[in-house]
BALO-626920 format. One line per 5 residues: number of its first residue (from 1); for each residue x, y, z of N, C-alpha, C. Coordinates in steps of 0.001 Angstrom, whole numbers, plus 500000, padded with zeros to 6 digits. Example, Ala and Ser with C-alpha at 12.3 -4.5 7.8 and 13.67 -1.06 7.14 Angstrom:
<pts>
1	513190:494310:507800:512300:495500:507800:513200:496700:507800 | 512850:497750:507080:513670:498940:507140:512900:500030:507870;
</pts>
This chain:
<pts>
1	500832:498797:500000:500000:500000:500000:500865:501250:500000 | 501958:501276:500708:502963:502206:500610:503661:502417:499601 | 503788:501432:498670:504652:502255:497708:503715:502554:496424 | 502048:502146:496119:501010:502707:495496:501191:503887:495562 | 500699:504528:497366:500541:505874:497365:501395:506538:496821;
6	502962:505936:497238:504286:506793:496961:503709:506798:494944 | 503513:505587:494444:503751:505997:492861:502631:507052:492464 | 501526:506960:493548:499955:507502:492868:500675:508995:492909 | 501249:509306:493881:501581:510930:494135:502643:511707:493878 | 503876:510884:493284:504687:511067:492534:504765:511993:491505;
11	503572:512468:490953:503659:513321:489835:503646:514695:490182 | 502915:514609:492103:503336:515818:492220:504132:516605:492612 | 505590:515473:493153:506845:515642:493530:507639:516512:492595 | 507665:517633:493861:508799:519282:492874:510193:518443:492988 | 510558:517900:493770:512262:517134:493827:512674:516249:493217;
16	513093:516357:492167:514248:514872:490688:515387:515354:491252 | 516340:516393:492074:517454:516659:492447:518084:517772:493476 | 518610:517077:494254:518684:517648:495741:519424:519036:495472 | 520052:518830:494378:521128:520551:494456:520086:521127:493254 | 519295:520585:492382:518779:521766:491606:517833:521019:490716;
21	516244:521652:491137:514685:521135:491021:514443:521958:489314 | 514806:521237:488379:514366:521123:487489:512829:521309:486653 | 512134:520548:488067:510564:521064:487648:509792:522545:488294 | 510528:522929:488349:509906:524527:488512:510163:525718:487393 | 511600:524839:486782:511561:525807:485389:510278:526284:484497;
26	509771:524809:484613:508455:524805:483899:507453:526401:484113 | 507570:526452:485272:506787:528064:485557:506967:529118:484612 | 508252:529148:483838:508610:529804:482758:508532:530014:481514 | 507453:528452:481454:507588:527893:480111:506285:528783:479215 | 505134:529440:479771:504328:530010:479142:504461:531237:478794;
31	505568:531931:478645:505765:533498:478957:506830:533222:477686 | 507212:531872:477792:508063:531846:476000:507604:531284:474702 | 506400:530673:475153:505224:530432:474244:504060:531166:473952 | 504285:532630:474898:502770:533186:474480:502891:533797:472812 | 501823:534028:472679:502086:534038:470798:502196:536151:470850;
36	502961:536240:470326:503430:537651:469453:503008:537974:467743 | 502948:539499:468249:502536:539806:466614:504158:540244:465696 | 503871:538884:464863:505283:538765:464108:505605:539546:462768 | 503910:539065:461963:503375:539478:461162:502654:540277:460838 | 502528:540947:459446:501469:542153:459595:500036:541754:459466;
41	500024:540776:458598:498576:539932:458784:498834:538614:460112 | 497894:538743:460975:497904:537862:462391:497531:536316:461987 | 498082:535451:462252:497743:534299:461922:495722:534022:462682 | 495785:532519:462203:494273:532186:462816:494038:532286:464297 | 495343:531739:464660:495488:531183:466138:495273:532718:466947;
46	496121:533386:466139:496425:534962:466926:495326:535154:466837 | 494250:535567:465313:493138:536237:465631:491943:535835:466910 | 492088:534070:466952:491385:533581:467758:491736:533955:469374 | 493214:534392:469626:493331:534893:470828:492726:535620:471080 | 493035:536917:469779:492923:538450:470320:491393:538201:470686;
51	490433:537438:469817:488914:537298:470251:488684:537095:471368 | 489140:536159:472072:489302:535423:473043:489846:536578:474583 | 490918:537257:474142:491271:538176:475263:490525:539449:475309 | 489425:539818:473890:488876:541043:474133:486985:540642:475127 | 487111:539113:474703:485680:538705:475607:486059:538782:476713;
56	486930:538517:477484:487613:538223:478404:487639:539794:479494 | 488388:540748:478497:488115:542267:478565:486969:542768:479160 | 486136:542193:478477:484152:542684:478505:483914:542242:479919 | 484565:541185:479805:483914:540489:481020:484502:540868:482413 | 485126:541536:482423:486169:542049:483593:485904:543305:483487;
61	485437:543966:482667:485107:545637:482769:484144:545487:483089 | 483117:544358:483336:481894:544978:484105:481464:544686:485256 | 483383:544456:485865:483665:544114:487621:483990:545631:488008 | 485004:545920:486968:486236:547031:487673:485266:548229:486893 | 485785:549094:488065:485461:550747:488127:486098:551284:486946;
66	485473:552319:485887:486330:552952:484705:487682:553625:485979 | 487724:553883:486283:489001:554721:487003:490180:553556:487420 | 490054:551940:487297:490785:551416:487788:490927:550507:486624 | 490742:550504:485102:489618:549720:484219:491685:549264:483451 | 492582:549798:483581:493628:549647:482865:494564:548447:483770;
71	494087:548087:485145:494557:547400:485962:493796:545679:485320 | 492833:545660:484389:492367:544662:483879:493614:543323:483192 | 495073:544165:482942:495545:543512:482217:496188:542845:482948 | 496627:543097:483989:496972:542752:485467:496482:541039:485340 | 494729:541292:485637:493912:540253:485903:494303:539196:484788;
76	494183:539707:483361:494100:538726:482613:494962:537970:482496 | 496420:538515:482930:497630:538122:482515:497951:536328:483242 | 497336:537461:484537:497648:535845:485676:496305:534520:484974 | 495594:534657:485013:494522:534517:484317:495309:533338:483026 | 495544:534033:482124:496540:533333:481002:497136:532644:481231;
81	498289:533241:482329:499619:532286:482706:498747:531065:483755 | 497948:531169:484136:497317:529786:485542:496847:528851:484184 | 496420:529414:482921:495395:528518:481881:496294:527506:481270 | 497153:528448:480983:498292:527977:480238:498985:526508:481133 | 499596:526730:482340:499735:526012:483072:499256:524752:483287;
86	498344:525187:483942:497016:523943:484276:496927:523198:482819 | 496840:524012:481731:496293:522799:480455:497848:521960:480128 | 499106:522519:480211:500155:521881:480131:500295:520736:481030 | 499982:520806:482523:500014:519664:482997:499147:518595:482935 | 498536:518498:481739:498148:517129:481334:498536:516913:480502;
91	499412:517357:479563:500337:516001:478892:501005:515590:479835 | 501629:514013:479061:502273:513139:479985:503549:513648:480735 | 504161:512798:482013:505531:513368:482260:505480:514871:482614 | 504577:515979:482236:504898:517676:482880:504579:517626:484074 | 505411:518362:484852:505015:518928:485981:503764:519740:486743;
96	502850:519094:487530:501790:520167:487961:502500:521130:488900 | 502774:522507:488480:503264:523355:489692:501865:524191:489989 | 500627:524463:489336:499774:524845:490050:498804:523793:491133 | 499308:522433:491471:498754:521941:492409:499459:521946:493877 | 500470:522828:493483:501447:523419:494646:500849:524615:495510;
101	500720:524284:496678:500113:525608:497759:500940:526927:497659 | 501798:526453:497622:502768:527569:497833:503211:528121:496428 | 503308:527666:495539:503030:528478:494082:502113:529346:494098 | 500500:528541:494279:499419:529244:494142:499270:530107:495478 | 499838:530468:496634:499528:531408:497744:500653:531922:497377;
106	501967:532117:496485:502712:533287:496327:501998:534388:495417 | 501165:533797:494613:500220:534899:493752:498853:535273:494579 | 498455:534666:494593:497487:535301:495627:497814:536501:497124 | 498791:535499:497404:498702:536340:499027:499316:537307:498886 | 500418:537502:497329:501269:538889:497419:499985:540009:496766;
111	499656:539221:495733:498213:540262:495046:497700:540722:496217 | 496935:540113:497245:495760:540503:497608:496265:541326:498980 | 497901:541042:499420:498169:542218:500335:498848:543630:499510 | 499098:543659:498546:499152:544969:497830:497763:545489:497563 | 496654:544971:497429:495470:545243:497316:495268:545828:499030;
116	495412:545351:499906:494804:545788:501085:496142:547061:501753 | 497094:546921:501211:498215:548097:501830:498004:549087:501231 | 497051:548939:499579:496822:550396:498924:495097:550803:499546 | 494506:550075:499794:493253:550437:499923:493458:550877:501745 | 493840:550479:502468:494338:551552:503915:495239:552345:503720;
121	496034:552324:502723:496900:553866:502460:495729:555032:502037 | 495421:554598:501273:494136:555839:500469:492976:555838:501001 | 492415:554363:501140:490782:555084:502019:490594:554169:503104 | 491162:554670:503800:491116:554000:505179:489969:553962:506085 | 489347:555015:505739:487971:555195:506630:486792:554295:505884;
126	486901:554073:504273:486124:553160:503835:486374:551713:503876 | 487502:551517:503968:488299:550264:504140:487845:549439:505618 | 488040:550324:506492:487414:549956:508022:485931:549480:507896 | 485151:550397:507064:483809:550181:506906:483239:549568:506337 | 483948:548537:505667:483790:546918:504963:483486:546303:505790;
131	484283:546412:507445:484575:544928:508411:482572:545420:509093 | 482015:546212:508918:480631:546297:509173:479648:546271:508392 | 479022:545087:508402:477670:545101:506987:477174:546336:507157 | 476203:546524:506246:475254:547675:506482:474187:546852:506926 | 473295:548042:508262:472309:547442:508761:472664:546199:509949;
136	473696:546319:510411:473981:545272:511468:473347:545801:512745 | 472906:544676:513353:472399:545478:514758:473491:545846:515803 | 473039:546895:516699:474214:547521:517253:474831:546365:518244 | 474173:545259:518909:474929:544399:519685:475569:543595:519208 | 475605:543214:517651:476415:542331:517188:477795:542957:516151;
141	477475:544215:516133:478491:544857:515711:480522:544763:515642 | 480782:544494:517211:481802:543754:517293:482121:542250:516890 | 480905:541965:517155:480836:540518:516537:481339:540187:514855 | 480116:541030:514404:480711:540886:513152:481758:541702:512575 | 482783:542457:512855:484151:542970:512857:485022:541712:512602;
146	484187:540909:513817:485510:539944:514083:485428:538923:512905 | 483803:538545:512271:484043:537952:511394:484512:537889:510363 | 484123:539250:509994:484448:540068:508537:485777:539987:508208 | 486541:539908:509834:488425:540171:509350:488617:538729:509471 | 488156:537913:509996:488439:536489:509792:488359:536130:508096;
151	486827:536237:507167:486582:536073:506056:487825:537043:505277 | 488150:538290:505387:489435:538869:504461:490417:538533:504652 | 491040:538022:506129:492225:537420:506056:492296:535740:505066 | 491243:535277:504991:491660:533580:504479:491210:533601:502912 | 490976:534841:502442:490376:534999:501198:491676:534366:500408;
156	493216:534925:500401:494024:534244:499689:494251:532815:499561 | 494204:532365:501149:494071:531022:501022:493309:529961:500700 | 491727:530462:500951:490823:530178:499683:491161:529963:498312 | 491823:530630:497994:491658:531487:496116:493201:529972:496033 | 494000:529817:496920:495030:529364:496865:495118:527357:497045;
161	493684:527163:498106:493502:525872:498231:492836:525004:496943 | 491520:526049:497066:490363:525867:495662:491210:525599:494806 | 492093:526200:493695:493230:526047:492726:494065:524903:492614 | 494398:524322:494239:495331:523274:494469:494627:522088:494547 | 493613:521997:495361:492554:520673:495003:491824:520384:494073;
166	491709:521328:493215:491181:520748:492119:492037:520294:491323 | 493140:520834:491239:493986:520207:490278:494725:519131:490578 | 494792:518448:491860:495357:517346:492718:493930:516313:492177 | 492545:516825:492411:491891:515315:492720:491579:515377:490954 | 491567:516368:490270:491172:515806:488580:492383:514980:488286;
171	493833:515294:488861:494646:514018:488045:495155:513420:488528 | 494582:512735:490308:494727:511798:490862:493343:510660:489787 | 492003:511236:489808:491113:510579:489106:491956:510438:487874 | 492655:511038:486967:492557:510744:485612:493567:508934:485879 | 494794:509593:486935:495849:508302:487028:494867:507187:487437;
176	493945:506827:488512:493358:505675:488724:492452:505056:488029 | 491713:505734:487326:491088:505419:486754:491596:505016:485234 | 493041:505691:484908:493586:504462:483505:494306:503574:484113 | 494587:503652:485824:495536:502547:485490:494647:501279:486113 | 493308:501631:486185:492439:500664:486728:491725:499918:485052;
181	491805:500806:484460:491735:500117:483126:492637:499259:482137 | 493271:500090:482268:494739:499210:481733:494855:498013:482652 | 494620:497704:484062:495082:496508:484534:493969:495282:484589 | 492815:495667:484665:491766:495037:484649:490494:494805:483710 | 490441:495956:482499:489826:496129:481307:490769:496100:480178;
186	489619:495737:479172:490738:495649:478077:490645:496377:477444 | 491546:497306:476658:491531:498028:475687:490556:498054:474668 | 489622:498779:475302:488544:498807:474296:487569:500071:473598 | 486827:500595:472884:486316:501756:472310:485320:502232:473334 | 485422:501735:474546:484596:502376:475391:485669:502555:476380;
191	486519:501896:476552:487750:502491:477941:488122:503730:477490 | 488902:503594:475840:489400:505141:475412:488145:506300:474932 | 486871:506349:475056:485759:506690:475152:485658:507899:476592 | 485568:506953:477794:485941:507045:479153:486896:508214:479801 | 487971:507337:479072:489136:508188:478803:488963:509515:478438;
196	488612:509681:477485:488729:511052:476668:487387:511861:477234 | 486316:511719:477919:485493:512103:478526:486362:512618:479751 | 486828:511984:480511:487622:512729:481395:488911:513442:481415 | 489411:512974:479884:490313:514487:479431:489499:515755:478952 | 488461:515190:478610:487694:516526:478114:487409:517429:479481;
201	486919:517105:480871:486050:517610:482023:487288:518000:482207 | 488698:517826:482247:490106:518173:483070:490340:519314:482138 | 490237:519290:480710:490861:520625:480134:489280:521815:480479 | 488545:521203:480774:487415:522340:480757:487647:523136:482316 | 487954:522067:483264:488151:522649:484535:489358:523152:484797;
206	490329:522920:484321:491735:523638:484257:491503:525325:483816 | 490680:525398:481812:490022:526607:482060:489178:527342:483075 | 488230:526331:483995:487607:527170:484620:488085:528263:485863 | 489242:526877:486307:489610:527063:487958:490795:528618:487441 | 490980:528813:486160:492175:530154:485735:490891:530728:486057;
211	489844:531424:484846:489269:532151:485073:488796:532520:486900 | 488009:531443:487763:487753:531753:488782:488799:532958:489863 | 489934:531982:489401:491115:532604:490587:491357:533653:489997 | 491372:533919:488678:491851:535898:488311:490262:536566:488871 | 489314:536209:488493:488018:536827:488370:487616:536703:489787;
216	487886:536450:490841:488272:536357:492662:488720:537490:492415 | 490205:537664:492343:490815:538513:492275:490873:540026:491934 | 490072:540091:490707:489737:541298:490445:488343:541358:491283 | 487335:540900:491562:486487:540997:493009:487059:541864:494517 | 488147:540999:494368:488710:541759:496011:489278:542994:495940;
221	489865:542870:494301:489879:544358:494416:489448:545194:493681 | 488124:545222:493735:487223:546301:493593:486661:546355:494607 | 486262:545525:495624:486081:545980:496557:486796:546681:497922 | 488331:546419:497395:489163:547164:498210:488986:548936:497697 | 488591:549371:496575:488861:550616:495824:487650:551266:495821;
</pts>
């Protein structure tokens, strides 16, 4: 049973070498593949981006305030780079570094405390007046202070767990479930059927869980502003 688990979880081992971890390069790898305008006419792929990043646009300008509306690219970027990611680690052999806590809480928790060091630098008196619903009754008032700063402090780690478990239990399921086929079914037009049904739900949720965690993000801060 011990050395199952050890192989089942193996894929998400950052360490192949004690003086120098090889699988974190990977973090780099989408920022040298994003596509550039090379040409004066844009290929298909490009035009299908630019489509793709101006819906994307729409959809985030009708979070953020026109006065904060240029900070959008911010959102999308991380947004891109988590998509990009997440869909790379399902080919075979790549590294998942977004099922890493600490990958995903270095973007979050640095975002969302520059979000809260600018929003008490500048409006501090509105900033305070978040930690009180409107309409609270006056005896529970401290009460809910205390909750309110409980819910903003774990918001990163939220945005940071959500990200990491999903991407841990979609390709713990994808590994057991082929290697429960491969050992006990036979290769057949309904195993690779199966199969590809649950590569399909993994690339759809890989897109989703990017969008969620940028689109969180630009949430907290609009409501910090």
């Amino acid at each position: 049973m011990k050395m199952i688990m050890m192989n089942l979880f193996e894929t998400f081992d950052p360490s192949i070498n004690n003086y120098f971890q090889l699988n974190w390069i990977f973090m780099f790898t989408p920022t040298i593949i994003f596509p550039n305008m090379y040409w004066l006419i844009p290929s298909r792929i490009m035009m299908i981006f630019k489509l793709f990043i101006k819906y994307l646009f729409n959809e985030y300008k009708m979070i953020m305030s026109n006065k904060y509306i240029m900070n959008i690219v911010m959102f999308l970027s991380i947004m891109i780079y988590i998509m990009l990611l997440n869909l790379f680690s399902l080919i075979p052999y790549i590294f998942t570094s977004t099922s890493h806590l600490l990958f995903n809480l270095s973007m979050s928790l640095s975002l969302w405390m520059s979000f809260m060091i600018y929003s008490i630098i500048n409006f501090p008196i509105k900033t305070l007046s978040h930690l009180v619903p409107l309409n609270s009754p006056k005896f529970l008032m401290n009460f809910m202070v205390i909750i309110e700063l409980i819910s903003l402090i774990i918001r990163p780690w939220t945005l940071s767990i959500r990200l990491s478990a999903n991407l841990i239990s979609g390709h713990l399921i994808l590994i057991l479930l082929s290697n429960f086929m491969m050992n006990f079914l036979l290769l057949s037009p309904i195993t690779l059927m199966i199969q590809n049904m649950l590569l399909t739900l993994e690339i759809s949720m890989a897109l989703i869980q990017a969008y969620v965690f940028s689109i969180l993000l630009t949430l907290y801060f609009s409501e910090s502003n």
